[in-house]
TORVEX-181525 format. One record per residue (C-alpha): residue in three letters; z, y, x. Coordinates in steps of 0.1 Angstrom, whole numbers, plus 5000, padded with zeros to 4 digits. Layout:
REM TORVEX-181525
AlaZYX ...
This chain:
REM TORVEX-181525
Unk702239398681 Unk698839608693 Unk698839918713 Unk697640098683 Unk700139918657 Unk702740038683 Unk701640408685 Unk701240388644 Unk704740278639 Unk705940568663 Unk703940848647 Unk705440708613 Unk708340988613 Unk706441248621 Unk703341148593 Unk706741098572 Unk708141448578 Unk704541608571 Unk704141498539 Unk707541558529 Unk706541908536 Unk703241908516 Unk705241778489 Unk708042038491 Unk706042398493 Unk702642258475 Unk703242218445 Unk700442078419 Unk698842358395 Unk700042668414 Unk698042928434 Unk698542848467 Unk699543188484 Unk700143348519 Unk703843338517 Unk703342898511 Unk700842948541 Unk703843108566 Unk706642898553 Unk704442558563 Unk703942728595 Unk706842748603 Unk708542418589 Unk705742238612 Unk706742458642 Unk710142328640 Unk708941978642 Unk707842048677 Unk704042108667 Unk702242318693 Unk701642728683 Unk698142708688 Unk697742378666 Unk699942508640 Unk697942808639 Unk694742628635 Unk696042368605 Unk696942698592 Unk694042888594 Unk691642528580 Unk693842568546 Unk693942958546 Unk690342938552 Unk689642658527 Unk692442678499 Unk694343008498 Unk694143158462 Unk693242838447 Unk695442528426 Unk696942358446 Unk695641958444 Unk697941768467 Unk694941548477 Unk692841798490 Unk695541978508 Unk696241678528 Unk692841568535 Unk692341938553 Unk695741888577 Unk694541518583 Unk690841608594 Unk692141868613 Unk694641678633 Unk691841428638 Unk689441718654 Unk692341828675 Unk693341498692 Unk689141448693 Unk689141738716 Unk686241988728 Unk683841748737 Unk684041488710 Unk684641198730 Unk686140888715 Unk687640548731 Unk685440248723 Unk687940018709 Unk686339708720 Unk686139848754 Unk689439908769 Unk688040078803 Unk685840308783 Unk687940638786 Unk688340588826 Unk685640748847 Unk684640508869 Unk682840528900 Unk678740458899 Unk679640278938 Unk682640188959 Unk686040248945 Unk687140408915 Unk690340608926 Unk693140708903 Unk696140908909 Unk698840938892 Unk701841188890 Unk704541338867 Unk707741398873 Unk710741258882 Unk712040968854 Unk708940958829 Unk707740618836 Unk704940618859 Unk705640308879 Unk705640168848 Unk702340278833 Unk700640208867 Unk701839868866 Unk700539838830 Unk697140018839 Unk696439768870 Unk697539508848 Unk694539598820 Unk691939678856 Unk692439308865 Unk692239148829 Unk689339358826 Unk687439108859 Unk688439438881 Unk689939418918 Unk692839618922 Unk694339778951 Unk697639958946 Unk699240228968 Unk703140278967 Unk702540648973 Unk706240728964 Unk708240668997 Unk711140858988 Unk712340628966 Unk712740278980 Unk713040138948 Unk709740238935 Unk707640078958 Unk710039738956 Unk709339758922 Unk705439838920 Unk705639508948 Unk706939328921 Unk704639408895 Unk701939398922 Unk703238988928 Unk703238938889 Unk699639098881 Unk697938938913 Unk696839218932 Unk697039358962 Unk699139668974 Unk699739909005 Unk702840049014 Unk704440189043 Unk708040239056 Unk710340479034 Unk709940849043 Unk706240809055 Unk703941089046 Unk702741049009 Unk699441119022 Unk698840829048 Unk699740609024 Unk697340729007 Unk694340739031 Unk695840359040 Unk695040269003 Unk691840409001 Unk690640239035 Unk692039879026 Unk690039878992 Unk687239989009 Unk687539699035 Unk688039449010 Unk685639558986 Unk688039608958 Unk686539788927 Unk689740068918 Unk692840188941 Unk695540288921 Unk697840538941 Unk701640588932 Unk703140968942 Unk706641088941 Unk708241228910 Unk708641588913 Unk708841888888 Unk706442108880 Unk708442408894 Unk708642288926 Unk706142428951 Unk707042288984 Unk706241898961 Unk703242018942 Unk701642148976 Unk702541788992 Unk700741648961 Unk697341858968 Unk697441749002 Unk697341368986 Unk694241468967 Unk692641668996 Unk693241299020 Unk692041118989 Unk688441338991 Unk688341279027 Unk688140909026 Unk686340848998 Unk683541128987 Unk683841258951 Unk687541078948 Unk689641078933 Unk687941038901 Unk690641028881 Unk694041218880 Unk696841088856 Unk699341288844 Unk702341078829 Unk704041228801 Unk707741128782 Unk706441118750 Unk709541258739 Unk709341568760 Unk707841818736 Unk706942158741 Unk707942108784 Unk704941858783 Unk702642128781 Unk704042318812 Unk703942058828 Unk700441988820 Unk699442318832 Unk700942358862 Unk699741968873 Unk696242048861 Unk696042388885 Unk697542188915 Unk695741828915 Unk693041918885 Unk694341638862 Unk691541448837 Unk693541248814 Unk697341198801 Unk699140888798 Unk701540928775 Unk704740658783 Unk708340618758 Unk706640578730 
């Protein structure tokens, strides 16, 4: 099964639960009124929807149907092409298919350099392993950087999947500063010539200041060895978070300026 047959299968319930909804306060014939209008809003908050993009899918069909029969068809097309322009985002960018690598900035010379943090439990060794993995399919040389020394199992583990994938990795003794290996990672793919340095941090919550200061000193090393870097920032997400996801999004994006999600669990 594909990536996207996988992510199709796990949206199913939730595609499932909309149209159930449609079906339930829409009905075929009537006038669709303001009252409909506030009772969808609030059946699709309950299914964990964002406010602000419950409001939105709102406001397309207040904008576009209220006071008018209701056609089931034409209902649904306006919630599905607004949850289209809503994942699209501002700028309208979309991920060649046929190019995996496509939504990845990657560096015009030297190494491309990707961090990636989250918090504690979410999967990121994981989704590092499986994003090196997709670099060096995709012809790339990959350096990785066990960047989470407080937990001596995640950098045996990201050794293993280093072993598996065929690439190379940095690591230093448990308890070393976060940082160095850092800076270590960024020098050794710059010795070697490697094409993307892929740096592992602790897991740490969003609320904690002491971590999320240690992981803008990460970034700050990052810029100091390699201009520009790093020139991506990962955030990794339990899918199955919900509405926490979006703090922690926030509070991430202020501390390490984060460009991109991956989103793991699903």
């Amino acid at each position: 099964m594909g990536l996207f047959d996988r992510l199709k299968k796990g949206l199913q319930r939730t595609k499932e639960l909309l149209q159930t909804d449609v079906r339930d306060l829409f009905k075929p014939g009537e006038l669709l009124t303001e009252d409909k209008l506030e009772q969808f809003y609030a059946r699709i908050i309950v299914t964990d929807m964002g406010v602000p993009a419950a409001r939105e899918i709102v406001e397309e069909l207040r904008q576009k149907h209220l006071g008018r029969t209701v056609v089931l068809d034409d209902i649904w097309a306006t919630i599905k092409d607004k949850l289209k322009s809503l994942l699209r985002g501002a700028d309208g960018r979309l991920w060649d298919v046929t190019a995996p690598l496509s939504p990845l900035a990657l560096a015009e010379s030297g190494p491309t350099v990707i961090l990636v943090a989250g918090v504690n439990g979410v999967g990121k060794t994981t989704s590092i392993a499986k994003l090196a993995n997709l670099l060096h399919q995709a012809g790339r040389k990959v350096v990785l950087a066990a960047g989470d020394t407080f937990r001596a199992a995640a950098v045996e583990q990201l050794t293993l999947w280093s072993q598996r994938i065929g690439c190379e990795i940095v690591t230093k003794p448990s308890v070393s500063d976060p940082a160095a290996v850092a800076f270590a990672g960024c020098a050794r793919a710059l010795e070697t010539g490697a094409d993307i340095v892929v740096i592992d941090t602790a897991g740490r919550l969003q609320t904690q200041q002491n971590l999320m200061k240690q992981l803008e000193k990460i970034r700050r090393v990052i810029g100091d060895r390699i201009p520009g870097a790093p020139h991506e920032v990962l955030l990794v997400l339990d899918a199955t978070t919900g509405q926490n996801g979006i703090s922690q999004a926030q509070k991430f994006s202020e501390s390490v300026a984060c460009t991109g999600l991956v989103l793991a669990k699903l």
